[in-house]
C-alpha positions, -999 to 999 in steps of 0.1 A, spaced: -428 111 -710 -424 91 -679 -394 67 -677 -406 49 -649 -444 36 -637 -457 17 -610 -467 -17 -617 -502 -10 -601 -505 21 -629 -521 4 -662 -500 11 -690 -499 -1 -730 -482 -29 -733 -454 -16 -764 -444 9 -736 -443 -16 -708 -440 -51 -723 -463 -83 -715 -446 -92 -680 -450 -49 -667 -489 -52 -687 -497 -80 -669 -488 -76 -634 -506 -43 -640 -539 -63 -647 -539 -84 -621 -534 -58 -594 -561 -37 -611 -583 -68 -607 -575 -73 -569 -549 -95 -569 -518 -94 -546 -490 -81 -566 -456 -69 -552 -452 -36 -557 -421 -26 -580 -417 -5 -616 -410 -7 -645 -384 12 -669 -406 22 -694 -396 18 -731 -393 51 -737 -363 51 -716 -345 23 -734 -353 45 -767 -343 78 -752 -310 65 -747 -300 48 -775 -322 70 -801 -295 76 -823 -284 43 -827 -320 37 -836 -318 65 -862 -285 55 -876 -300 18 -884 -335 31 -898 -315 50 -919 -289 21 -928 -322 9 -948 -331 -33 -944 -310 -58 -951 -273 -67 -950 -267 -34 -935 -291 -36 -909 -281 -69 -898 -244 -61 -897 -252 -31 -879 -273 -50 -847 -242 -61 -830 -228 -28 -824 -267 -19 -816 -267 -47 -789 -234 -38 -774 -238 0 -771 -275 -13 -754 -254 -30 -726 -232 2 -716 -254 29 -724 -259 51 -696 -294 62 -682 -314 91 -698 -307 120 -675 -345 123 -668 -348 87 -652 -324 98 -621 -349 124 -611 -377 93 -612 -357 71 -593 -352 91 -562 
């Protein structure tokens, strides 16, 4: 799985977002688009799948929701998936 894609590749938009998705239409359809990436969501899932796992797991409800704020701050300081440096370069 690819962690990063051009903006001009066409991509779904649950592993790009709306914003990625869209920019990818319009420079499909001839418009001028800045080039750039995006860092696909894959990536964000890679690196914090166990978090993810540990919260599925936690079931729904009051354990889920007192588990998101550790969920959001391990998000902010989790480093990169070893396989995006390679992408990057």
């Amino acid at each position: 799985m690819k962690y990063i894609l051009p903006l001009a590749e066409r991509a779904e938009p649950l592993l790009v977002g709306g914003k990625a998705f869209n920019l990818s239409l319009l420079a499909g359809s001839g418009l001028k688009v800045p080039r750039g990436f995006v860092i696909t969501a894959a990536a964000f899932g890679d690196a914090l799948v166990n978090e993810l796992e540990q919260l599925r797991e936690s079931g729904t409800g009051a354990a889920v929701k007192d588990r998101l704020p550790l969920l959001v701050k391990k998000a902010l300081g989790v480093p990169f998936p070893a396989g995006l440096g390679p992408e990057l370069d």
